[in-house]
Each structure stands twice: as structure tokens, then as C-alpha cells.
C-alpha positions in Angstrom: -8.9 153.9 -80.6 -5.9 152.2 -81.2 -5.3 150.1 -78.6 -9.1 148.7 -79.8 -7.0 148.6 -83.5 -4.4 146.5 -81.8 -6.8 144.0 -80.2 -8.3 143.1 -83.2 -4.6 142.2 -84.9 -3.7 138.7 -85.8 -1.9 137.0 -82.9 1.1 135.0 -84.4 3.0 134.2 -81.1 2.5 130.5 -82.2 4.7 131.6 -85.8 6.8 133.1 -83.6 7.7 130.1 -80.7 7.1 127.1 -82.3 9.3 125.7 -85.2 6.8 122.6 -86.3 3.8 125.1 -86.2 5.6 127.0 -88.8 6.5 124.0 -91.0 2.7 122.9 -90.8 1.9 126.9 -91.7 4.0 126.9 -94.7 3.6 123.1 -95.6 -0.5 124.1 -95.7 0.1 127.3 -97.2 1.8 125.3 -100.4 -0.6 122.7 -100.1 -3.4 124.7 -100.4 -2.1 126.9 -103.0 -1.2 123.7 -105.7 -4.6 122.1 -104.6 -6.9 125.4 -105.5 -4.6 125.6 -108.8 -6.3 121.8 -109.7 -9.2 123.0 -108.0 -9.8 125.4 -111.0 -9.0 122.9 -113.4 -10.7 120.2 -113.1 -14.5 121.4 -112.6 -13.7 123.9 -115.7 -12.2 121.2 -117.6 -15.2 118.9 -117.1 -17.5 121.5 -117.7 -16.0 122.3 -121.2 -16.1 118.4 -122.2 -19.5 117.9 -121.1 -21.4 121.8 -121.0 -23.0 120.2 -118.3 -23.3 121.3 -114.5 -24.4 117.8 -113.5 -20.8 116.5 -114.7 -19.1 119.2 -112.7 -21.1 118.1 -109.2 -20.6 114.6 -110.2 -16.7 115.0 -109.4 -18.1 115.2 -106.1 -20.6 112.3 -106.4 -17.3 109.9 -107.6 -15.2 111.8 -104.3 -17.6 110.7 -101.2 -16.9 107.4 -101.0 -13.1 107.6 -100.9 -13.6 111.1 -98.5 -16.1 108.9 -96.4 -14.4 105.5 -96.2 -10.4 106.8 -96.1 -11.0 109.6 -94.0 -12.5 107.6 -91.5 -10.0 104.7 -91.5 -6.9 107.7 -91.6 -8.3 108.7 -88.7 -7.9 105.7 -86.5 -4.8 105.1 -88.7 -3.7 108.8 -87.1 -4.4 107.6 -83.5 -2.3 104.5 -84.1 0.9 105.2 -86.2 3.2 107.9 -86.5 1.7 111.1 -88.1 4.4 112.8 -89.6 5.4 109.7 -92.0 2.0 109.1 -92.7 1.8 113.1 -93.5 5.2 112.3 -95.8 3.8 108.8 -97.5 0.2 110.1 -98.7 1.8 113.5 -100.1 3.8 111.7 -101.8 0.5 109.2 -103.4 -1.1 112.7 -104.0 1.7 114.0 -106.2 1.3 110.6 -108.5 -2.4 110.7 -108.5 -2.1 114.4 -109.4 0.6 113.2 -112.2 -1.9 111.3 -113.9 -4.3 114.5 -114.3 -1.5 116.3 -116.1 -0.8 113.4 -118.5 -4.6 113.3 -119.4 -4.9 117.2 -119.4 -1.4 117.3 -122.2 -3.4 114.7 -124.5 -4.8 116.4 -127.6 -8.4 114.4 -126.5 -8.5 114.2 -122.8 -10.4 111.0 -121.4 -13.7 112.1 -119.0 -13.0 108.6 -117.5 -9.5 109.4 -116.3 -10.6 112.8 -114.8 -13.0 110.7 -112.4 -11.2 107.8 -111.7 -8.0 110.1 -110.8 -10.3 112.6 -108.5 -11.6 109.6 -106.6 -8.0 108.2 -105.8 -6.9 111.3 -105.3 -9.7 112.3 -103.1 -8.5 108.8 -100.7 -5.6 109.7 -100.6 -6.1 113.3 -98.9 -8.5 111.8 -97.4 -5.8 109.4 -95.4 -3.8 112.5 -95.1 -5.9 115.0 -93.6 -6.7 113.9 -90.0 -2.8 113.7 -89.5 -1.7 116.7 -90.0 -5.2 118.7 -88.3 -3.7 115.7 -85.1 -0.9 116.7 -85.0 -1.4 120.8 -85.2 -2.7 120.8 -81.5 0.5 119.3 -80.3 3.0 122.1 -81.9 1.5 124.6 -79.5 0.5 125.4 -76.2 -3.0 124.9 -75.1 -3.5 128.4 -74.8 -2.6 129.3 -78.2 -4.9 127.2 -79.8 -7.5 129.9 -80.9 -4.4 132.2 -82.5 -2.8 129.4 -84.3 -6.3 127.6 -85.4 -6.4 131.5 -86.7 -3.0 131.3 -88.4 -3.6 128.1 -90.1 -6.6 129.4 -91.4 -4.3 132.4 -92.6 -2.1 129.8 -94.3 -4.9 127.8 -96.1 -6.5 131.5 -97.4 -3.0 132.5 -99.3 -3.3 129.3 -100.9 -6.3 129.4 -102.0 -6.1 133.2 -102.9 -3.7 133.0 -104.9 -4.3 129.6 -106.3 -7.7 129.9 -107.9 -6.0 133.2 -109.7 -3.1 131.7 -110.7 -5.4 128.5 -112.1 -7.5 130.9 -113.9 -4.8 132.8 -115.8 -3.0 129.0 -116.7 -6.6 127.9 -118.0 -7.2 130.6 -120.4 -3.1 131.1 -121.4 -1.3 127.7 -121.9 -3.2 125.0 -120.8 -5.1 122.7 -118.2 -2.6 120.5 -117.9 0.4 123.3 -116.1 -2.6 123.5 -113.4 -1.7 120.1 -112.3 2.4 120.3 -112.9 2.1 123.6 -110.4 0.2 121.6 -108.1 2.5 118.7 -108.2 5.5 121.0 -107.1 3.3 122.3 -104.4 2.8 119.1 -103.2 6.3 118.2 -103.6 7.1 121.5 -101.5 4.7 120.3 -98.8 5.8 116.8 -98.3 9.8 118.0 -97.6 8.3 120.8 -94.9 6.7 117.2 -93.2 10.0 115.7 -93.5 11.8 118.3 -91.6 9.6 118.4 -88.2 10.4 116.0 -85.4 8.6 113.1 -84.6 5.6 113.0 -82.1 5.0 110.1 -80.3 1.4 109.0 -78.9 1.8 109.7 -75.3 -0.5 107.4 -74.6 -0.9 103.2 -75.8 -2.3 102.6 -79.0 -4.6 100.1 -80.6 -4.3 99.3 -84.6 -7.2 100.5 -86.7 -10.1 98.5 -86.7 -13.8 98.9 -87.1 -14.6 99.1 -83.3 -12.0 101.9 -82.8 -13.8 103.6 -85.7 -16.6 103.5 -83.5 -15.7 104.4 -80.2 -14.6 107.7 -82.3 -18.4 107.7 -83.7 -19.7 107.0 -80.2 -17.8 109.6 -78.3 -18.3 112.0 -81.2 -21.9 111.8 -81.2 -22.8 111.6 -77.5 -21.2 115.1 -77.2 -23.6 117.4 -78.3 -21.3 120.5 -78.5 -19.1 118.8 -81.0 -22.5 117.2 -82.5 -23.2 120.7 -82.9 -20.3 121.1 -84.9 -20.3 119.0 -87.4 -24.1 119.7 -88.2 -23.6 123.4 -89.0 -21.1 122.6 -90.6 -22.6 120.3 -92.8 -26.0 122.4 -93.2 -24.1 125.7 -94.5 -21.7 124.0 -97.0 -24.2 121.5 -98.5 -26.8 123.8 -98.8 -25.2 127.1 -99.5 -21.5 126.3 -101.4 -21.9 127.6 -104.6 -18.4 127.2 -105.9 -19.7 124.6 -108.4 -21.5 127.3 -110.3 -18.1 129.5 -110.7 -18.0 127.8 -114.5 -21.6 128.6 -115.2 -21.9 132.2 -113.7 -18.8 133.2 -115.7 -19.5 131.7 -118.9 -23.6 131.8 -118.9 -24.6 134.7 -116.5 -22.0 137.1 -117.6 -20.3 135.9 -120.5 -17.1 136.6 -118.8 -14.7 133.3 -118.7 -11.8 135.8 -117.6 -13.4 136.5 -114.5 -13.5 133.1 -113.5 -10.6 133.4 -111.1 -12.3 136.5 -109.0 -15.3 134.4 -108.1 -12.8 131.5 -106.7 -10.9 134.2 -104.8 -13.7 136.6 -103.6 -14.4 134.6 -100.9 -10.9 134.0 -99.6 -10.2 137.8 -99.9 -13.0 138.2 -97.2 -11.6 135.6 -95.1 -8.3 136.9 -95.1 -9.4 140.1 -94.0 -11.7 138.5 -91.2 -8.0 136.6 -90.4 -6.5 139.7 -90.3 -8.7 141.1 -88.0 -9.3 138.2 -85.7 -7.5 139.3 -82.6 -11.1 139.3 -80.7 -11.6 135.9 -81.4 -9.4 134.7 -78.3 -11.6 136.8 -75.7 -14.5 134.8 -76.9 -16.0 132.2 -74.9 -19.3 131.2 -76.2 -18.0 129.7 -78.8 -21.1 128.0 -80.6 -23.1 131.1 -80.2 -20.3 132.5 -82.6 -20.4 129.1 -84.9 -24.4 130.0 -85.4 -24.1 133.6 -85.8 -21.3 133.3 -88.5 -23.0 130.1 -89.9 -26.0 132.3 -91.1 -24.2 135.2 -92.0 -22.7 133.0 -94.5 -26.0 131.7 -95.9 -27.3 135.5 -96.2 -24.6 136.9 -97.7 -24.5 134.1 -100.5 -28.5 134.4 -101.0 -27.4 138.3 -102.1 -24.9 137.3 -104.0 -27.3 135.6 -106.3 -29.7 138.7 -106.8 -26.5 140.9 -107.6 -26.9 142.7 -111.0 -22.7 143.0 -111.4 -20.2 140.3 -111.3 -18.7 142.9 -108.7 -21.5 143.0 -106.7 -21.8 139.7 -106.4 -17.6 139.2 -105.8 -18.3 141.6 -102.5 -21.0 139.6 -101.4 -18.9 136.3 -101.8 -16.2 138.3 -100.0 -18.6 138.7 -97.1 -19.9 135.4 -97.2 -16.5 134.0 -96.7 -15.4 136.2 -93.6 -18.2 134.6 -92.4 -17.2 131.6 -93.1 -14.1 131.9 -91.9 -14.6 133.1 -88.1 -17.3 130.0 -88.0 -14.1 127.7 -88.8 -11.8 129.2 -86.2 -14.5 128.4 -83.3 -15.3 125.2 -84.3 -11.4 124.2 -84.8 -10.9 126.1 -81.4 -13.5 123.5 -80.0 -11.9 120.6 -81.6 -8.4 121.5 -80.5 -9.2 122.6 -77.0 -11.6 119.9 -75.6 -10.5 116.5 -77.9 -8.0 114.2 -75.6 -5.0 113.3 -77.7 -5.9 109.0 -78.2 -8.9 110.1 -80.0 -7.4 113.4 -81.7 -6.8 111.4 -85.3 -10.5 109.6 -85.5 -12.3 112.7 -84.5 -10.2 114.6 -87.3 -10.9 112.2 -89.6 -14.9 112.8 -88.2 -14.2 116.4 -88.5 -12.6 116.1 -92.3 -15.8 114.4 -93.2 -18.2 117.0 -91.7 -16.3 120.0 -93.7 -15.8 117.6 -96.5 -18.7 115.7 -97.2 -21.1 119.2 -97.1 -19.3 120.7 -99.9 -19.3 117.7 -102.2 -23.1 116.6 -101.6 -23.5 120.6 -102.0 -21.8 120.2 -105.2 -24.7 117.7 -106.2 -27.3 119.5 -105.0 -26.4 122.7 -106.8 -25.4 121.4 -110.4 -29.0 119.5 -110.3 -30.7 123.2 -109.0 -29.0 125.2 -111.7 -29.3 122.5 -114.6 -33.4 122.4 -113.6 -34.3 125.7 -112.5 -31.4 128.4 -113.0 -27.7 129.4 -112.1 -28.9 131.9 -109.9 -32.0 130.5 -108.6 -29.7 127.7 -107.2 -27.9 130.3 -105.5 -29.6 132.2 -103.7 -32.5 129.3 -102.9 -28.8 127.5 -101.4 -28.0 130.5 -99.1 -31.6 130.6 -97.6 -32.1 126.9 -96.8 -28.7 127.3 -95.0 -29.9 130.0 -92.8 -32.9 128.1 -91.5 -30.8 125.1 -91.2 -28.5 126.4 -88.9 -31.5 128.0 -86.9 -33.1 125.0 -86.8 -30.1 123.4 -85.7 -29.0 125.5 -82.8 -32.5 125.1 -81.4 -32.1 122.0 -81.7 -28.7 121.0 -79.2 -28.9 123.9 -76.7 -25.8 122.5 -75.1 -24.0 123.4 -78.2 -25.9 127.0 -78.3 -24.4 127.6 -74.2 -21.1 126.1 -74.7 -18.6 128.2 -73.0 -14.9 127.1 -72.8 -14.5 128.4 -69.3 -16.7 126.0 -68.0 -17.3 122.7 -70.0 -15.8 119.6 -68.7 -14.0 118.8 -71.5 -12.0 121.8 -72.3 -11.2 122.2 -68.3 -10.0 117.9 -68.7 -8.1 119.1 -71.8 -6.1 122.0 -70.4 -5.4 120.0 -67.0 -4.1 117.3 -68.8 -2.1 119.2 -71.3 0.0 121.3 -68.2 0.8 118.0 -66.7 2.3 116.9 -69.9 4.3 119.8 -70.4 1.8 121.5 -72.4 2.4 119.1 -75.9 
């Protein structure tokens, strides 16, 4: 019994032999914590300027085109310069963009326009970030490790974004908006000197600048594999038709007339996860990967349908918790995938692909679910989200049976991957 206790432990042998996987795994951890800080402010701050749900998803709406357009062009960007200053320049575009928030949130009569037109730049410039730094992860650790730290990292992003929401919800109701934003700035700040302190990584390999053709060469390769294909459309399916973080406002203040337990809605889920983290030692002996991407993918969707007939905000916190364990060991498969099979010359435009699968779901869900709740109800949008995302992942699995068999053992590209990787020294 408890050597089957000890297999299901968190592996951190990557925290433990590789100095730049911990900078990332602190860097992310601060990151992440600053970001869910302003992550909590600014949907709650919109929400109490306009009362409307429609306003809060339209943060989204103003967000795509930056997320689609920069994350795309930092990708090929990624594959062509060198990551880590590119990591240190847009952390440091983020922390002015941020900068601007907190000005407008301090003003006795905060301006609706700003709060947009500052989301959009600084959704670009994450956006520009973003492939970077999920590039570069792959090449702080052995191939073999991959799964544990993909695991590890997703450890780092959960503190964050425990704690942050929390933190963001005591700073909203005690002194202000605008300290969400000056804690995120110092987050940021925190993030950018962990970037400066790693060594470099040169491409191993000739580049070419960024340009529309190497955009789609990544589009190309990224579509004509089905497994990554896969992928992205689960992906996509759960978060845009199941995320109901944009309700958090509305089921506080309007379902239960609770605003102080705004904070435990934004961290229920990330308590499951962390727990799933916790736990994931199993996930290495696991090689049917997008068998485990489906399964999880629709235990999400289920458990966030429940959580929308719960009678009890706690009820409903437990079945967020679920939904995001779920969550959670669907992201460490599909990372593992990512990691393990992508060669390193297209490593930064299929991140940036990647950033926009697990990016562009959430923000069209955001849409999708202010628009639900405004014209039917909070709930109803709910738990009608967490259904449609269950038969979209089924429908979806049926659809690319490659991705449904993919086994790591065998497929071409992970067996390319981990040949080339042992020549090279394992980087």
C-alpha cells in the first residue's frame, strides 16, 4: 500500500537537476500569481461599472485579436531569435501595460475605455511572450523528464493562481482595485529578473526571420498531424464551451448574494488541480496519451454541468474542484505530447499554435457564456456549457482515431524526438 502511495507522488527530479527549469518554475509561479491577482480585478471591475455580463466576456472579445495575431507571429519570432531576451523584453511591456490599469483603477471615476484598450495591449504582449518561455521549457530538461516537469510547471502555474484569485479577492473588497495591479506589477517584475538569470539557448539548428510563410509551415505541419490536431481541438471544445470563470462575478453577487466568496470560486478549481499535481506520479507510466486527453476532457465538462445544479456555494466549490483536477491531468498529456514529439526549429510556432488553442477557447467561452447567462440564466449557462463540452470532445475523439491510439512508445514522432535529443546531448 505504500509503495502504490509512493508511485502516485510528484516527481521533481527536474527541480532537483536542472537550475533553468527552476528559474522557469519560480519565474511562472510569480507570474501566474500577479496575473490571477489582475485576473480578479478586472472582470469584477467591469462588471461593477457596467452590471452587465456581456461587458465582462467582451474583455475577451477586445483580447482575440492581439492573442491570435501576436501569438502567432511570437511564435515564429521564438523559432528565430533568442528566447530568453525576448522572455526579459515583453515582461518588461507587460509591467507598463499592467501600469496603466493601476493608474485608471486609483482614479476616483475609472474610464471603461482604458480597461479595454489596456487588456488588448496587454493581452499582445503575453501573447509575444508566451511561446518563448513554453520553447524553451523542453530544453532545460532531459527528454525523459518531460511528463514530471510538464507536471511541475503545472504545479508552479496552480500556486499562482491559488493564491492569486484569493489574494485579489480580499484587495477588491478591502482597499481597492487598483493594489490588484501594483501586486501584479511586482510579480511581473519578480518574473522578468528569474529570466535574466538563466543562460542563453542557442537554436541548434539555422534559422529563418519571421514571416508569413514560416507561419505557415507551422500551420501546415500542425494540422497534418492528427494527434497534435487532436490536441488543440479538445482543447478548444472544453474551454469554449464549458469555462465558466466569467460567471464567478454573477454567481457571487446574483446566485448567492455572497461577493466575499468571490475568491473561492476562482480558487476551487486550482485546489483540485493541485491535488491531481500532487498525486500525479502515475502519469509517467502512461502511454496512451490522448485516450487520457479525452477521458479527462469530459470529466471536466461533467463535473462543471454539476456544479451548476448545486444548491450550496460549497457544493458547487467541490465540483469546480473536481472539474479542475480534470482539467489539469488533460494539460499534462497534451504538454507531454507537445514536448516529447515537436523538433526544436518548429518548437516556438507550434507554442505559439498551442498558446492559441488553450487561449482562444477560454476567451470565445467568455463570449459565449456572458451572452447565455445575460439571455437565459447564470446557471443555465453553466451547466448547458459543461454538457456541450462532453459531446464535443466525444465527437471529437471519434472523429481523429489517430489521436484516440496515440501511444508514445510507438509514434514516429516521439521515437524522431528522443533519437535526436540523445544525439544532442539530451538539450
Amino acid at each position: 500500500m505504500i509503495d502504490r502511495l509512493k508511485a502516485l507522488r510528484l516527481d521533481t527530479t527536474p527541480l532537483r537537476t536542472s537550475r533553468d527549469f527552476r528559474l522557469l518554475f519560480l519565474a511562472g509561479t510569480v507570474f501566474y500569481f500577479g496575473a490571477m491577482v489582475s485576473y480578479v480585478a478586472i472582470p469584477y471591475q467591469v462588471y461593477t461599472l457596467t452590471g452587465s455580463n456581456f461587458a465582462v466576456g467582451a474583455i475577451g472579445l477586445v483580447e482575440l485579436v492581439p492573442l491570435v495575431v501576436f501569438g502567432l507571429y511570437g511564435g515564429a519570432l521564438a523559432d528565430h531569435v533568442d528566447r530568453r531576451k525576448l522572455l526579459i523584453s515583453t515582461g518588461i511591456a507587460q509591467a507598463a501595460f499592467t501600469a496603466v490599469l493601476a493608474g485608471n483603477a486609483f482614479r476616483d471615476d475609472p474610464n471603461l475605455v482604458v480597461i479595454f484598450v489596456a487588456s488588448a495591449f496587454l493581452a499582445a504582449s503575453s501573447s509575444l511572450q508566451r511561446p518563448s518561455r513554453e520553447a524553451l521549457m523542453p530544453r532545460t530538461v532531459t527528454h525523459d523528464q518531460i511528463p514530471a516537469a510538464n507536471a511541475l510547471t503545472s504545479l508552479g502555474v496552480q500556486l499562482g493562481v491559488l493564491v492569486g484569485p484569493a489574494v485579489g479577492g480580499l484587495l477588491v473588497a478591502y482597499v481597492g482595485i487598483g493594489w490588484c495591479f501594483l501586486i501584479d506589477i511586482g510579480g511581473l517584475g519578480i518574473a522578468t529578473f528569474l529570466f535574466v538569470l538563466m543562460r542563453p539557448y542557442p537554436h541548434r539548428s539555422e534559422t529563418t526571420p519571421p514571416s508569413l510563410a514560416g507561419i505557415g509551415q507551422g500551420l501546415t505541419y500542425a494540422f497534418r498531424r492528427r494527434d497534435l490536431l487532436g490536441t488543440y481541438l479538445v482543447d478548444i471544445a472544453a474551454m469554449f464551451l464549458a469555462m465558466p470563470v466569467v460567471l464567478f462575478p454573477a454567481v457571487a453577487e446574483e446566485v448567492f448574494g455572497q461577493p466575499q466568496v468571490l475568491g473561492l470560486l476562482y480558487s476551487a478549481e486550482t485546489v483540485g488541480a493541485l491535488v491531481a499535481t500532487a498525486l500525479s506520479g502515475w502519469t509517467s507510466r502512461i502511454h496512451h496519451h490522448g485516450r487520457a486527453i479525452v477521458i479527462a476532457a469530459a470529466a471536466y465538462g461533467g463535473f462543471v454541468a454539476l456544479a451548476g445544479l448545486m444548491p450550496s456555494i460549497w457544493l458547487m466549490a467541490v465540483c469546480f474542484a473536481l472539474s479542475g483536477s480534470a482539467d489539469m491531468i488533460s494539460g499534462v498529456f497534451r504538454g507531454t505530447i507537445w514536448s516529447q514529439t515537436i523538433p526544436e526549429n518548429m518548437r516556438g510556432r507550434l507554442a505559439g499554435i498551442e498558446m492559441l488553442s488553450y487561449s482562444i477557447g477560454p476567451l470565445g467561452g467568455q463570449v459565449r457564456a456572458g451572452i447565455t447567462a445575460d439571455l437565459w440564466s447564470v446557471r443555465g449557462a453553466i451547466t448547458s456549457g459543461g454538457l456541450a463540452c462532453v459531446a464535443g470532445v466525444t465527437i471529437t475523439a471519434a472523429c481523429l482515431r489517430d489521436f484516440w491510439t496515440y501511444d508514445n512508445r510507438t509514434d514516429e514522432y516521439a521515437i524522431a524526438e528522443r533519437e535526436t535529443r540523445a544525439a544532442a546531448g539530451g538539450s
